[in-house]
N, C-alpha and C positions, 0 to 999 in steps of 0.2 A: 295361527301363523303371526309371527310380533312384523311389525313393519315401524321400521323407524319414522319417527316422530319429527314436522317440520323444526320446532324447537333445536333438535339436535343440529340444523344444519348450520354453518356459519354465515354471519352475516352477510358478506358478500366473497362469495367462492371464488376457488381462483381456475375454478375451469369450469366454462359451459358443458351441458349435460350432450353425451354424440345424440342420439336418438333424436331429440328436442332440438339440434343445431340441425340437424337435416332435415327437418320437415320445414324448418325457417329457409332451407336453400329450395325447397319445391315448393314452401310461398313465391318466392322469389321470382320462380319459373313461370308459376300461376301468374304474378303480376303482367309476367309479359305480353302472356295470351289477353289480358285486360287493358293492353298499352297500343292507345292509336299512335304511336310513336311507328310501328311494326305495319305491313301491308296486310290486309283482311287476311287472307289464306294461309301467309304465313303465320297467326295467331293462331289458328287452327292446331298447325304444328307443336306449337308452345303446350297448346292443350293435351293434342298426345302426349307429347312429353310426360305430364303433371301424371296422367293416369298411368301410363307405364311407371313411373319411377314409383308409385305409389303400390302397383304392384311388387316391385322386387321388395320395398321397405318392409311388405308385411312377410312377404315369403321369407324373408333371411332375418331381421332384427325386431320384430314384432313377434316370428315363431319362436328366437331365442328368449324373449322375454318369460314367453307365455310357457316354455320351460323350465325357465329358472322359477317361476314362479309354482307350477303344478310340480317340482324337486323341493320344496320348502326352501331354496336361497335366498336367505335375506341381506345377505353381504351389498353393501350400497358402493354406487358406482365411482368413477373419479369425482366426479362433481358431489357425491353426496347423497345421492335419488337410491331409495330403496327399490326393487323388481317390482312390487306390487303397485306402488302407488306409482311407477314411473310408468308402469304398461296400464294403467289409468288415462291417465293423462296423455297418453302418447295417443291410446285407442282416442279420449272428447276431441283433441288436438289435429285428429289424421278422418276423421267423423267429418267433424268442422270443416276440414277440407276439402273434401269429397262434395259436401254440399256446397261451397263455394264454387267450385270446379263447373258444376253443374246451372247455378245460375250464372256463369259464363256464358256456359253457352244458350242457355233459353232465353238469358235476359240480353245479351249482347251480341254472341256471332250470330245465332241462326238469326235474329231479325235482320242484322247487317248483309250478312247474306243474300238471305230473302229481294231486299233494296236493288240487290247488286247484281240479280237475275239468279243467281245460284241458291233453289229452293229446297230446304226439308219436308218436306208433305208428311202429313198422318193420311192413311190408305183411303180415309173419309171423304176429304179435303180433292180426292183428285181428279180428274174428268174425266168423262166417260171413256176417252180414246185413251189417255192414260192407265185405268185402272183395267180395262181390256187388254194393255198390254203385262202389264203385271200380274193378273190372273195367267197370263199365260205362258209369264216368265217362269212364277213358282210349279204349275204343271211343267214347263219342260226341264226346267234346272234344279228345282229344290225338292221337288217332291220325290223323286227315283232315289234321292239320298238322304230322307228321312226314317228312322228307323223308332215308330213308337214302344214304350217299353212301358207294361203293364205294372203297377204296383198292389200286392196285395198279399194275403197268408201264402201264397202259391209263387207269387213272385216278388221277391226280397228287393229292398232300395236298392234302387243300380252303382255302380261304382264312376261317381261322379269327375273327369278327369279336371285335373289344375286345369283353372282361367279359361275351360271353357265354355258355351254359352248351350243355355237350356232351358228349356219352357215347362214348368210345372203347368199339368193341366186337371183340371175338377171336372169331371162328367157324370151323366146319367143315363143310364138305357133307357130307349125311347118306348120299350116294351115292359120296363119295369122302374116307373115313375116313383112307386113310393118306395124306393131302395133307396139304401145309404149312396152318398156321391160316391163315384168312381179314382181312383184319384192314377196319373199316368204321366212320364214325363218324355218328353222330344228330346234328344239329343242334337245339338247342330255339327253339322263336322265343321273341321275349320278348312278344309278346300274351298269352301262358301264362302265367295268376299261380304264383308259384313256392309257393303255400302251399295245398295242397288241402283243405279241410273237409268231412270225410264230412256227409252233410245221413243222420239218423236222427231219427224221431218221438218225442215224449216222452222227451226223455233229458237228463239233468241236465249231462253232459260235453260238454266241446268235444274233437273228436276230429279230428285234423291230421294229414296226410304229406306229406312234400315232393316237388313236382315230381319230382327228381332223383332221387329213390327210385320213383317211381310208372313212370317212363320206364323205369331199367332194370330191372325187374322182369317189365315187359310187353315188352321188347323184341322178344324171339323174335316177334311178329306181324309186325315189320313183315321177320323174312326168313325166309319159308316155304321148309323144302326145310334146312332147314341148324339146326346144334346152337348153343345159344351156349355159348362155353367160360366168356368171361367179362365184364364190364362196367364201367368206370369214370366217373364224372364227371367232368369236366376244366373248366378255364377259363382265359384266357389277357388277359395284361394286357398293353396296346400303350403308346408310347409319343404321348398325345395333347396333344403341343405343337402353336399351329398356327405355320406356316411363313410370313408373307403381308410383304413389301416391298411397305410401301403409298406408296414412292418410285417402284417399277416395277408400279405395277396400275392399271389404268385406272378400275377399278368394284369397289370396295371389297366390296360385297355379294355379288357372283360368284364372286370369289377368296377371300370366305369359306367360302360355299357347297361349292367345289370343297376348299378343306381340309378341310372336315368330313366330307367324302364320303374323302381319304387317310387322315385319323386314325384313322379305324376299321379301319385296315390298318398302322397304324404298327410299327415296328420290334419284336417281344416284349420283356418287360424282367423278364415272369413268368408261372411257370405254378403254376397252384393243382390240385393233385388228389388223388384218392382216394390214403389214406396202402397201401393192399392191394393198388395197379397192378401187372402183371407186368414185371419188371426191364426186358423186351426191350421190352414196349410203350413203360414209359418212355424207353429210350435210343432209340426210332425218332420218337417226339414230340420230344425237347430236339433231334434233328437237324435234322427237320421245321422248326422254329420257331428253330433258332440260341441256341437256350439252352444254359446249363451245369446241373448239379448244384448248383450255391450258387444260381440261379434259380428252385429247386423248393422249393416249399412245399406237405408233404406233410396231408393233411386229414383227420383222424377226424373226420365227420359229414357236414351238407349242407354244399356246396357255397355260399359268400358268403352270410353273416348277414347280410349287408343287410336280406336280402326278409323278415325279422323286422317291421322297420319296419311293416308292413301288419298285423301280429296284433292287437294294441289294436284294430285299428276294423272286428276281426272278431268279437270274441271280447265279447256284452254283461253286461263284470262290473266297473262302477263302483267296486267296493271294491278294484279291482288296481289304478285309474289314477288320478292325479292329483284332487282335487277340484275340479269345473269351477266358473269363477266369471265374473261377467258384468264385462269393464273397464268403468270410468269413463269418463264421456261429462262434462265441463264442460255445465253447465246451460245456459251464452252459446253454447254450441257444438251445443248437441242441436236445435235450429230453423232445419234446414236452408237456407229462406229469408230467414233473419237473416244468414248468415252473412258478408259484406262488412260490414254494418253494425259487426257485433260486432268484426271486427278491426279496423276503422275507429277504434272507438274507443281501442283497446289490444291488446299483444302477448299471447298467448298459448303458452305452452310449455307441451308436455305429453309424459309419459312412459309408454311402450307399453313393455310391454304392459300396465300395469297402468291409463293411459288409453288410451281407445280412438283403434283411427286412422279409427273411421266417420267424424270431420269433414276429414279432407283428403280422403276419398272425395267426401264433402259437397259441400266445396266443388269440386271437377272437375265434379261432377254441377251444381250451380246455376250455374257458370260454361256447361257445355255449352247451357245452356238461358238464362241471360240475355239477352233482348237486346241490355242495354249493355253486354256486354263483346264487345270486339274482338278482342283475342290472349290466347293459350298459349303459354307455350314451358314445357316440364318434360325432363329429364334422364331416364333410363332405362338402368340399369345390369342389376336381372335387377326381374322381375316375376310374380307368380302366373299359374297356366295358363289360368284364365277372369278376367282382370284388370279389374276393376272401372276401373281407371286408364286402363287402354287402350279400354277402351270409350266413356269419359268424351271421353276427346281427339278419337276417331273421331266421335263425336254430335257435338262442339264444330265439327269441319268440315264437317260436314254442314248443321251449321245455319249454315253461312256465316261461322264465326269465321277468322281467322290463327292453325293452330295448326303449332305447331313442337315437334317429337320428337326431340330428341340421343340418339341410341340408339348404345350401347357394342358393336359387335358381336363385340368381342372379351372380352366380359364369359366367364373361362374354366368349361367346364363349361354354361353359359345361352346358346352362340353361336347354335345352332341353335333354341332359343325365341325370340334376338331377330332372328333372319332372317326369322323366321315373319311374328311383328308388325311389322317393320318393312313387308314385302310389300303385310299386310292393311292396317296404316295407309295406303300410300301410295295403295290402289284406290281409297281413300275423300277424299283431297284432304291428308290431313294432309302437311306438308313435311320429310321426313325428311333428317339430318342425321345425319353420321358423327362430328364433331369434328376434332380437331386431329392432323394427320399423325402418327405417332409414339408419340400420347399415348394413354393409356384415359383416358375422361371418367369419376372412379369419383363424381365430388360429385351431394348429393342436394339439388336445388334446380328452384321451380315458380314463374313470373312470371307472373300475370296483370291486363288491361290492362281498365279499366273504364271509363266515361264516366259520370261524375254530373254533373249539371248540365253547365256549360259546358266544364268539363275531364275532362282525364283522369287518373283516380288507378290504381296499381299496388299489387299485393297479392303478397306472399312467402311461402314457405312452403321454408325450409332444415329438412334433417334428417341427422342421422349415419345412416340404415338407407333400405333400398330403399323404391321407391313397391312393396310388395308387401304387402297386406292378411295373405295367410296368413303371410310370418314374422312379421308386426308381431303377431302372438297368440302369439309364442315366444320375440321374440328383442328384449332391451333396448337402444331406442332413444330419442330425443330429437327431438319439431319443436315447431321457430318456425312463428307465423302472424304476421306482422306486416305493417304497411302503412308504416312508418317507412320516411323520403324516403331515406335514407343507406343504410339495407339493398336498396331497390328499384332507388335510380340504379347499388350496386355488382352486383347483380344481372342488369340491363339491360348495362352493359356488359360483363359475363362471357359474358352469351349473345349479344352481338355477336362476341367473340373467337370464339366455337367456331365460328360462323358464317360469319362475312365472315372477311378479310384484318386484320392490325394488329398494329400493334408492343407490344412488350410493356404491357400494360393498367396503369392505376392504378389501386388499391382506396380506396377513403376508410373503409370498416368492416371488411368482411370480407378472409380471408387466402386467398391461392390459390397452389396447387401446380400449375407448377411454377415459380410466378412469383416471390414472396415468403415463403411459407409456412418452407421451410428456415431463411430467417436470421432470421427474425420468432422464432422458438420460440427459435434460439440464442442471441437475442439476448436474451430473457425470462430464459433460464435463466441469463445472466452476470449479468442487471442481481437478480435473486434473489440471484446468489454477492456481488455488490457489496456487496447490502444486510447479509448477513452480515457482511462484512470489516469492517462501520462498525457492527455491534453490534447491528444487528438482530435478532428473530426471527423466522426465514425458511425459506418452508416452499413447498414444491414438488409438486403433484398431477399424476400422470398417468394415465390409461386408458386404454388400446387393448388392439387385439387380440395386435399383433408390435410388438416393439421390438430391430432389430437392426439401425438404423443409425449408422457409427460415431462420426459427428461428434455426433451427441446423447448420445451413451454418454459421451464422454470430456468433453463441458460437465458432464453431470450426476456422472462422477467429481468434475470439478473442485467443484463447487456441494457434494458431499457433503465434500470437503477443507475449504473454508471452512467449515462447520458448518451448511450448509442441512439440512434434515428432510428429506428425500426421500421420498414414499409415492408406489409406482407399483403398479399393479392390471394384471397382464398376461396375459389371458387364454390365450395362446400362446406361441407365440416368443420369449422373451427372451436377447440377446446380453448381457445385462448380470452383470457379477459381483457381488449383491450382498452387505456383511457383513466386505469385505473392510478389516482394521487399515492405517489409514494412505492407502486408495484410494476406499473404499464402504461406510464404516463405519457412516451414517447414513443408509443405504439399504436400504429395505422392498420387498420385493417379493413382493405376495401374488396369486392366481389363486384365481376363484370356479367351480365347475360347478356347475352347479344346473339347475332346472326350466325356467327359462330361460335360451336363452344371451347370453351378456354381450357388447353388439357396440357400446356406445354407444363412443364415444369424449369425455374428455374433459384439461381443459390448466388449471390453475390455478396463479397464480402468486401469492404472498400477497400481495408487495409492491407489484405494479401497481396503478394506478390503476383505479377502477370502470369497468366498457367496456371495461378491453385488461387484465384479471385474470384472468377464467376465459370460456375459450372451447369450444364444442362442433363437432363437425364428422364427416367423412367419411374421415380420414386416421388410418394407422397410422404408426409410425414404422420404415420401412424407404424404403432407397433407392428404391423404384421408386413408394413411395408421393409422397416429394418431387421426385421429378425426372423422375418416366415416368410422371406420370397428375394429370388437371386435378381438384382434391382442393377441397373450400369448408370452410374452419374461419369460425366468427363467433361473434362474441363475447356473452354474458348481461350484457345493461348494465342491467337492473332487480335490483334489489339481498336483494328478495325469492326475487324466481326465483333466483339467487344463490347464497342461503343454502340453499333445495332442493335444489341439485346438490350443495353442501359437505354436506350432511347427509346425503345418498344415499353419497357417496363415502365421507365417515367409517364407514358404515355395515359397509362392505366391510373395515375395522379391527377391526369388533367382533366383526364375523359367526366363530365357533368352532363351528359346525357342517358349514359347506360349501368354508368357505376355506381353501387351503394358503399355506404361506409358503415361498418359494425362499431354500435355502441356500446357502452358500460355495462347497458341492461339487457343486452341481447338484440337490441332492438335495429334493423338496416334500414338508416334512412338515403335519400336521394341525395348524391352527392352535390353539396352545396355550390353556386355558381357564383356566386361571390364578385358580380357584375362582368365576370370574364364572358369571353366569346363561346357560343356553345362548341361542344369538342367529343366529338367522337368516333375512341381510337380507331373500332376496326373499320368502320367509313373512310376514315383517313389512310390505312395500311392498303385499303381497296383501292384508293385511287392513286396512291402510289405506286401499286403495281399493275395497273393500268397504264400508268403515266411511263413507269419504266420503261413498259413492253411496248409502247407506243416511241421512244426514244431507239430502243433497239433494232428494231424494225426499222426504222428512218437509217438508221447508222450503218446497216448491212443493204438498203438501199441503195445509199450514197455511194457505199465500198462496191458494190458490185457495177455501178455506173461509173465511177471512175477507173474500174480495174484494180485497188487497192483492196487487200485483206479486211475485213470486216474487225473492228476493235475488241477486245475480249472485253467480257463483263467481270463486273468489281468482285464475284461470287459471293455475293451477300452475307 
């Protein structure tokens, strides 16, 4: 197989490698989980993070590697990296990580931990009342639902499922000593929480073992008659693309279903396990599973930090975790039965999480119950597991509304959530809809159809983040509520396209991928480089998550040659070289982690005109986002709201607490503080929405003691 040769590559590229830029954004993460900057517990969190993201990396972009690679493609990527030598480097690079991940937490939480009364134990380690209670935990909870599985000529390797956990075990019959070892593996289900709390009375500590220790410890129960020699945790990681040509499937729901039912058996692409395996056992698992030795990722401790995630909301010690604070609710927005009126009059944008998204909840709930309103149609990419929204839509056809569900069922990771709801919506009347052949519908957009008086009026609700209540408390977003004729009629005809038959749509406001979106931003970013070349001061905002598509890299090269400002905020992925003499000179590009994560996206152009200057929406800048999936950008045409999102966005400029800056060489350092005032943003957006809601409150106070009407809010 030829694999291109570093020589070939140029000397300094003009796009970072995606593979290589993403494991630099889950360094990132990892930093944080190592940052006394963060409260103990919550570092914890960071940590899941690190191992979850590390999972989906190999399941989607590591199995595509190891494809392209087992297909002989040698074709090299944007950056230049050939398949072989990039899934090289990707596997020492993502190795590297995992071991770092890990002396995290042995070198640094669990001892901090420990300090802090909230202990890890080895089963060794525990006291007699302790360990009596855990003996007798694994008898009543874990042992009814362990199910050993023999291996041998008579009984074939078991079919190991994705990510999850299981104890290779070595034995010998106690009756026949000088026989070969036995060799047999556990199963764990995953109904078993992977984090065990001894329950002891009056005791100041939290005391914790993991699943994975508690199983083999107690193994020897479940094979009487036989010695254990020895025990390992294992896990194995599949490869869970799904497969579906929905040119050749008749019922789009089915042949989802039936992939999600393969994925869980998909090809290995890695195995995670105890780093003290015996050599042979290992070399009869990598056979088993068709792995190599560059596939093995050896583990000093438990098995997948993920299940960390669950300690914080075990453990009750407020002074480890974040300080909880209540979002903003807009005052025109907190009366639930007002709520048509109030957008009636005027638009609304508000900013989660620091405003709440109880009024789009609101409004689904008074819409399900109005009389006057007639239709729903809302989008549905991923959503919470007791979804408030999906409840709302199901009441709404109950009570006899037109209600319409675009539901993404290839939304990756969430396919099997939205199988579910799609199922449940449909027993109930709601009209469920898949979209457009080809596409993922990723835009987050709500129409609904009212009758006041003699007509009928429409009511919008665009946002850059899911209809999902639990991340909108974590994860920064943006919604419009407007009733404005030009945001509804482009809306109504968006939801005709995914719906019916039609040639490509025309927008009168908003921007849609994969219709216009692409050359609308291209074209913003020349008519920006224009305004430069005639002497303007010209300056260019971007936010997303990924930006690695190449045709907007090499406008916004050109836009930085003319002497535009460029400041992009790129929470991931970045293809862009920035910093670069003569290419990218005047190109910024900084990444925030924080408390929250950063998922708005947004598009500012100085020199636009108000209405087509700065736009919000659903879209990243990657190929699949402009061309493989139906994306809503629309535009902040009140001049106020405006200034809010310029002022949030500078904000991420200022911020020398949580923000890195990306260098020439790849490299995110610590945004330099350059003897300013420490500044960070989303601390600052927390206490101003605190401060808000503590004004408004005072305000409907006052109004209610003097008997005057209570002030409307600014609608953010």
């Amino acid at each position: 197989m030829s694999v291109t040769s570093r020589k070939t590559l140029p000397a300094s590229p003009k796009f970072f490698n995606r593979e290589l830029s993403w494991l630099a954004f889950n360094e990132r993460v990892l930093d944080q989980a190592f940052s006394d900057k963060y409260p103990l517990l919550e570092r914890t969190r960071f940590l899941s993070f690190v191992s979850s993201n590390l999972d989906q990396f190999y399941e989607i972009r590591v199995a595509g590697l190891m494809q392209k690679v087992d297909a002989g493609i040698t074709r090299p990527s944007l950056d230049g990296s050939a398949p072989q030598r990039l899934l090289e480097e990707v596997r020492n690079r993502a190795h590297a990580m995992s071991q770092r991940e890990y002396d995290c937490w042995r070198a640094h939480l669990q001892p901090a931990l420990f300090k802090n009364g909230v202990q890890f134990k080895s089963i060794e380690k525990l006291t007699k009342d302790e360990f009596t209670w855990l003996r007798a935990y694994f008898r009543r909870e874990v042992f009814p639902v362990l199910t050993p599985l023999a291996v041998d000529p008579t009984h074939p390797f078991p079919l190991i499922l994705n990510k999850s956990l299981n104890l290779f075990v070595s034995l010998r019959n106690l009756r026949r000593k000088k026989a070969d070892p036995l060799r047999a593996i556990v199963q764990v289900p995953r109904i078993l929480p992977r984090l065990v709390k001894i329950e002891r009375e009056n005791s100041k500590e939290d005391v914790f073992v993991f699943l994975s220790e508690v199983v083999r410890y107690f193994v020897s129960d479940l094979f009487p008659g036989h010695e254990v020699l020895g025990g390992w945790a294992f896990r194995i990681t599949r490869n869970s693309h799904l497969y579906v040509d929905e040119e050749e499937v008749e019922n789009l729901l089915l042949s989802i279903e039936e992939e999600l039912h393969n994925r869980r058996r998909g090809a290995a692409v890695r195995l995670e396990i105890d780093e003290q395996v015996d050599p042979e056992v290992l070399a009869y698992l990598l056979k088993s599973i068709q792995l190599s030795e560059a596939d093995v990722v050896r583990i000093n401790g438990p098995i997948n930090l993920y299940r960390l995630m669950s300690l914080p909301g075990m453990v009750d010690r407020p002074d480890l975790k974040f300080s909880p604070f209540e979002a903003r609710v807009p005052a025109a927005l907190s009366q639930r039965g007002k709520l048509f009126q109030e957008i009636g009059k005027r638009d609304f944008l508000l900013h989660h999480p620091y405003d709440s998204f109880t009024p789009m909840v609101d409004l689904l709930r008074q819409a399900a119950e109005d009389p006057e309103v007639f239709a729903i149609k809302l989008t549905i990419y991923r959503t919470s597991g007791d979804s408030p929204v999906i409840k709302a839509l199901m009441d709404a056809a109950q009570n006899g509304k037109q209600v319409t569900a675009m539901v993404e069922l290839k939304a990756r990771f969430d396919e099997e959530a939205n199988v579910t709801w799609s199922r449940k919506m449909e027993e109930v009347g709601v009209h469920v809809v898949y979209g457009l052949s080809g596409l993922k519908t990723h835009c987050k957009c709500c129409l609904i159809v009212r009758r006041e008086g003699t007509k009928l009026k429409r009511y919008a609700h665009l946002g850059t983040g899911n209809y999902n209540p639990s991340t909108a408390k974590s994860y920064t977003d943006y919604s419009l509520f407007t009733s404005d004729t030009a945001f509804t009629a482009d809306l109504a005809n968006l939801f005709n396209t995914l719906t019916g038959y039609t040639r490509k749509p025309n927008f009168k406001k908003i921007l849609v991928a994969p219709f216009n979106l692409h050359d609308e931003m291209v074209r913003l970013i020349k008519e920006e480089t224009n305004a430069a070349k005639k002497g303007k001061n010209a300056r260019i905002v971007i936010k997303v998550n990924s930006l690695i598509d190449p045709d907007a890299i090499q406008s916004l090269y050109e836009a930085s040659r003319a002497g535009v400002k460029v400041d992009l905020i790129v929470r991931g992925i970045c293809g862009l070289v920035p910093g670069v003499k003569g290419l990218s000179e005047n190109i910024t590009v900084r990444s925030l982690l924080g408390r929250f994560l950063e998922h708005s996206r947004v598009y500012h152009f100085q020199n636009a005109p108000l209405g087509k200057r700065t736009y919000l929406g659903s879209a990243d800048w990657m190929p699949r986002n402009f061309f493989r999936r139906v994306e809503v950008v629309f535009p902040v045409g009140n001049s106020e709201m405006e200034k809010q999102v310029i002022e949030t966005m500078d904000g991420f400029f200022r911020d020398n607490e949580f923000a890195t800056e990306l260098k020439s060489r790849g490299k995110y350092l610590a945004a330099a503080k350059r003897g300013r005032k420490a500044f960070a943003l989303q601390n600052y957006l927390v206490d101003q929405s605190i401060e808000e809601t503590t004004q408004e409150v005072e305000a409907l106070r006052l109004g209610r003691a003097s008997g005057k009407p209570e002030n409307q809010s600014k609608g953010n």
